[in-house]
N, C-alpha and C positions, 0 to 999 in steps of 0.2 A: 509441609513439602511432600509431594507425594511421585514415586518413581515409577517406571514402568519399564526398568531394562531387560527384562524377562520375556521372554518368549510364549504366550499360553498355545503354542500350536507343538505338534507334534514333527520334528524335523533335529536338523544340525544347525549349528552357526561358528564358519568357520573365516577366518580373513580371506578376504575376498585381494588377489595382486592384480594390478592393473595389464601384467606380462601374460595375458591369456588364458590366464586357468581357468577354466570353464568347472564349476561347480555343478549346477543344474544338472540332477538325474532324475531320471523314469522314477513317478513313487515317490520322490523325496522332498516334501514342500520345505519352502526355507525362508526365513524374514530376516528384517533387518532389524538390531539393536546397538547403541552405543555406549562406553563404559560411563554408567549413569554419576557414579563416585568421582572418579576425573574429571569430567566434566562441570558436576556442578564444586569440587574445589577450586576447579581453574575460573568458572563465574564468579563465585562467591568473592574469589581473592579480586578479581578485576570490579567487580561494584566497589567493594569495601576500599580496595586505591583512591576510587574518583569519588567517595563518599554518595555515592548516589543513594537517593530513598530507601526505594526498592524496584523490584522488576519480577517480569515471567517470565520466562522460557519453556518452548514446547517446541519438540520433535516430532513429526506424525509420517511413517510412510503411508502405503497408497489402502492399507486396510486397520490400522490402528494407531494412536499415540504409543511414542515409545520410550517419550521422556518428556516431563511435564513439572519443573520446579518452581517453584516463587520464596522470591530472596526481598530482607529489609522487611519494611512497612508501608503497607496501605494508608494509614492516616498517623502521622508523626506524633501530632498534636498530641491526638488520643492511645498512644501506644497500641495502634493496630496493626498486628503482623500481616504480612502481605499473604494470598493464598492463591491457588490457582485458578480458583471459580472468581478471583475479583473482575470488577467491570474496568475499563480503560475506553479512554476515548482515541480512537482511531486515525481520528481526521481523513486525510488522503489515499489511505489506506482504503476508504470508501469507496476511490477512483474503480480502482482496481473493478468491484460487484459492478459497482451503474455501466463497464464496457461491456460486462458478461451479460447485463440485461440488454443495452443496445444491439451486439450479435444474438439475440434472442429474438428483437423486430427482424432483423435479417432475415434470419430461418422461417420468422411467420410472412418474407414477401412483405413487410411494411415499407421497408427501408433497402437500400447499397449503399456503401462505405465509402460509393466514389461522390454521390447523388451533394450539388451544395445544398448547404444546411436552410439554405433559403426557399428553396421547394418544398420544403414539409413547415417551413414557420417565416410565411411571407411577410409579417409583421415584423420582422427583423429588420433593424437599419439597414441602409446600403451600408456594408463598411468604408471606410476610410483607412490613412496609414499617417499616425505623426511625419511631419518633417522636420518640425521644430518644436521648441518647448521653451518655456522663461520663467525659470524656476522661481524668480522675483517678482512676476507681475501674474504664474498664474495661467497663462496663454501660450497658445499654441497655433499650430498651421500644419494643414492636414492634405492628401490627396487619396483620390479615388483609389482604392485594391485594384491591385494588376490582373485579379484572377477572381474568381468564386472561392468561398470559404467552402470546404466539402466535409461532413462527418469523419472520414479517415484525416482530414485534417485536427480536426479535435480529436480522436482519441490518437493519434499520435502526438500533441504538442508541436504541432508546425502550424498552428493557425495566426501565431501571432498574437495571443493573448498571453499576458503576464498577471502576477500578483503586488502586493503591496510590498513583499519583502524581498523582492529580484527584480525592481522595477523603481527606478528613480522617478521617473516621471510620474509613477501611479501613486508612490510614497508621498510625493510632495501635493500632488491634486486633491490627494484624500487626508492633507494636512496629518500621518501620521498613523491614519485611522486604518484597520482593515478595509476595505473596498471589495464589494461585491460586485455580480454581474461586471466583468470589464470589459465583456463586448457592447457595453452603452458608450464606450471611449474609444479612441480609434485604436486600431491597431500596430502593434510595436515594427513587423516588417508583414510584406505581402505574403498571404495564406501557402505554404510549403516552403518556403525560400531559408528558413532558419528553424531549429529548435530553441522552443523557448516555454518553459514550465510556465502555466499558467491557468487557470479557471474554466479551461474547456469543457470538463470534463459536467461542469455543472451547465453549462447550455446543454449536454448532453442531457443532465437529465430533464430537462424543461422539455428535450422533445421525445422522452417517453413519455412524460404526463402528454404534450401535446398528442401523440399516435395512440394512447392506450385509453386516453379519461378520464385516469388514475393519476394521482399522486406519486410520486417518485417512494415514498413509503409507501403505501399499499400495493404496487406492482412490487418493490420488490420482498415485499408480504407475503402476497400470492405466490412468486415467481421464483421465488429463491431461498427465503426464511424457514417458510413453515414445507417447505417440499425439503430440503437441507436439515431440519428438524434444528434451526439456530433460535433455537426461545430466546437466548437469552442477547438478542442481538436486534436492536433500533436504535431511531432516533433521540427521543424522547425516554425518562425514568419520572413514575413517581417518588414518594416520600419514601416512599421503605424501600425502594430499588437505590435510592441513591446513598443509604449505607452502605453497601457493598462496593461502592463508586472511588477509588485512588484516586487521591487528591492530585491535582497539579502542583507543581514546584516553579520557582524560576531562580535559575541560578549566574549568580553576577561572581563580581568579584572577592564579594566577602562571604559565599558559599549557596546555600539553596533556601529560599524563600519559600512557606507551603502557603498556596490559597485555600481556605477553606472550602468543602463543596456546598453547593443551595441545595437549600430544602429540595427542589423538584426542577429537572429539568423539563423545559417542552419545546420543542423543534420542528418545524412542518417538514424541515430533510430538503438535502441538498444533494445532486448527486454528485460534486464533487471533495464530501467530506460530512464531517457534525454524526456519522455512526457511533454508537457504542457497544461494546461487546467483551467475549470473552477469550480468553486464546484456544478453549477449546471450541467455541464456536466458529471461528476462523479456521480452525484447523479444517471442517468441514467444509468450507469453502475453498481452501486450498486441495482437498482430497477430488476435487470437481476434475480440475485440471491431470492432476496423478491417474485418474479411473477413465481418461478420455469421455471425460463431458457426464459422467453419471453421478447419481448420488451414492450415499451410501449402501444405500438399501438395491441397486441397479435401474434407478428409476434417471429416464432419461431428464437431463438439464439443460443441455444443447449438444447440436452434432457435431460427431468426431471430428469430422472433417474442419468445422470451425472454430473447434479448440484447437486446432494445431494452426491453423491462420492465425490465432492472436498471438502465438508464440514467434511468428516470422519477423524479419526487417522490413518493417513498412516506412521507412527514412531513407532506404536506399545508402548513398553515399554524405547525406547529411550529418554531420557532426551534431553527438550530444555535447554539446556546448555546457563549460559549467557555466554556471550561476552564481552572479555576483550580489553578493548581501546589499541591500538599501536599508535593512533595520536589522542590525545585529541583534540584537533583544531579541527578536521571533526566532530568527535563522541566521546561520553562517552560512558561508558558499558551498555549494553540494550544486550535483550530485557525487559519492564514489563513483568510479568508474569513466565522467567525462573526459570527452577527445577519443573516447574508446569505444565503449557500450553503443548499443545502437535500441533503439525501441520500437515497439507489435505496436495491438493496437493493446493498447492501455497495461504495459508492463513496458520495466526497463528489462532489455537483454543481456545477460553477461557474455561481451565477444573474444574476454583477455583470459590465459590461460593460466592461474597462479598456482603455487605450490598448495595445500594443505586449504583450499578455498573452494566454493562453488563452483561447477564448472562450467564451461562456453555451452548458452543456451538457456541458463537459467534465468527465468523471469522472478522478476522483484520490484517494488517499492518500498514506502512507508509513510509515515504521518507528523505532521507537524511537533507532537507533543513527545517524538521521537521512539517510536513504534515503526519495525522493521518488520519484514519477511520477507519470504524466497521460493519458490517451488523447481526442485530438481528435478528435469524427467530424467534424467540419465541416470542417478542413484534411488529413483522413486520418492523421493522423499522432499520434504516440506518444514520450514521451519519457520520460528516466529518470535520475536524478541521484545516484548512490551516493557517500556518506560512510561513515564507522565513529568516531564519537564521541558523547559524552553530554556537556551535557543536551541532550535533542530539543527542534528547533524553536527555539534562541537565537539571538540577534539574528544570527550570522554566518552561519550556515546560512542564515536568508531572505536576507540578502543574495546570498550567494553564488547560492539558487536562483532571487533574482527578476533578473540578471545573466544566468545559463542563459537564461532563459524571455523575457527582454526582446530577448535576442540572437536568440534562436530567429527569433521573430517580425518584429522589423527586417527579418533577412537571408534571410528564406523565400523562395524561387522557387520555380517549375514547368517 
């Protein structure tokens, strides 16, 4: 377990009240740190309730890590203690980079956000829209889209596209099965007219490889990885990468089941999920958004200007609609926040003001295997919360991460 609540800059750090005291003087740099000790007893005591494996937590504002623990075990089996450098798989988390690559065509004139997605990949079905479905025979009855599917439709989640485990109709077609590509099936309602979580985000990346010639891994190779300096962040692990790999878990009723990991994983990459990485390699990627589109080092990643666009309400007055479970096993109903939160292009927004929480404006997702984060602009800071088990989003996981996020904010300094 290794801390970072220390300050290595030259300044003060004093409680920051929200009643106007203006701290900031001439000459006086000052960062943010939070009390490392509380924090991680208030973690430690909330895993060890829900019996959970293990987990990571990392804190980063906008120029360093400033809290970075790992709690439990990495591989049960083999009594390995969990660490910070361990590898997790991300899932959906993934969404999040492949929109940061798409506003990247943006800025090189490939692409608009308003443009339908059938302009740049004519080979795309006309869509359709279910009207009916028989869940006994199998069939269905469909009609023409009221409208164009449009890219701001995909990375917002109004296209109409759902998954296997928020989607009845998609569960029962696919007998059960994950289901890929679900814009080969009609569509759940006409493209903007509802939110609805669903695999857009991987047609996404079908039309970076179609605009760039690349691979959805090697654009974001080029484009994002190795300019972010995230080595330790792909698709794909050989044999000796995947020691370092935290097992999956699934937990039922008689407690947490661990899968063992394969020799090697190999992934051509999706861009709506299938990443793996590290929390401090994420950290870097969440630091993009905190530095107004730069890397670490000040080397541009995208313009300012359209980092602050991905942060806006591109839903308008449309409800984030929760989501209802079709396979409890993967997922419970989620998202936090539905009937409230509102979503940019590829982050959910937080629009509800709570006590000791994140505040209005903060963008966030996570990942199937129940792997969270957050990016504050308003406190600078970024945070990130890595498990490995299913189902996403049940009750122990919010606990666990509304304990993270409660602590967080109690114990913030400057």
């Amino acid at each position: 377990m290794r801390f970072l609540g220390k300050s290595h800059r030259k300044g003060v750090c004093l409680m920051m009240r929200r009643r106007g005291l203006k701290m900031a003087k001439k000459g006086v740099e000052m960062t943010k740190r939070v009390h490392s000790e509380k924090l991680t007893k208030q973690l430690n005591e909330a895993l060890q309730s829900e019996g959970i494996p293990g987990a990571v937590a990392l804190i980063t504002t906008k120029e360093q890590i400033i809290y970075d623990a790992a709690f439990g075990w990495s591989n049960v089996e083999k009594s390995e203690k969990m660490r910070s450098g361990c590898l997790f798989r991300i899932a959906s988390m993934t969404k999040a980079i492949t929109s940061l690559c798409v506003m990247q065509l943006v800025e090189k004139s490939l692409i608009e956000i308003d443009d339908p997605i059938r302009n740049h990949m004519p080979d795309l079905p006309a869509f359709q829209v279910f009207t009916s479905f028989d869940e006994n025979k199998g069939q269905f009855k469909t009609r023409p889209a009221a409208r164009d599917m449009t890219i701001k439709h995909l990375l917002t989640h109004t296209a109409g596209l759902a998954l296997w485990f928020n989607s009845p109709t998609l569960f029962n077609l696919g007998e059960g099965k994950k289901m890929r590509q679900s814009w080969r099936y009609p569509l759940h309602h006409d493209p903007g007219e509802r939110w609805t979580y669903g695999d857009a985000t991987a047609l996404l990346g079908e039309l970076i490889a179609h605009k760039t010639g690349q691979s959805i891994e090697a654009y974001m190779r080029q484009n994002i990885f190795d300019p972010l300096q995230m080595s330790d962040t792909g698709f794909s692990l050989n044999k000796a990468q995947t020691c370092n790999l935290v097992t999956l878990h699934h937990r039922d009723e008689q407690g947490f089941k661990e899968k063992p990991n394969p020799d090697e994983i190999v992934e051509k990459g999706f861009g709506d999920g299938g990443l793996i990485t590290t929390a401090s390699d994420y950290a870097k990627f969440m630091r993009v958004f905190l530095n107004k589109g730069r890397s670490d080092h000040g080397n541009p990643v995208l313009r300012p200007d359209l980092i602050l666009e991905m942060g806006k309400n591109h839903i308008g007055d449309v409800e984030l609609r929760r989501q209802i479970s079709s396979d409890p096993v993967s997922a419970k109903d989620f998202p936090q926040g539905a009937g409230v939160d509102r979503w940019g292009l590829g982050f959910q927004i937080t629009a509800q003001k709570r006590p000791h929480m994140r505040p209005v404006g903060s963008l966030s997702w996570g990942g199937l295997f129940n792997t969270k984060f957050w990016i504050d602009p308003q406190n600078e800071i970024a945070a990130v919360l890595l498990m490995q088990y299913l189902p996403f989003d049940d009750e122990a996981h919010i606990r666990v991460l509304n304990a993270f996020e409660t602590g967080i904010y109690q114990s913030l300094v400057c």
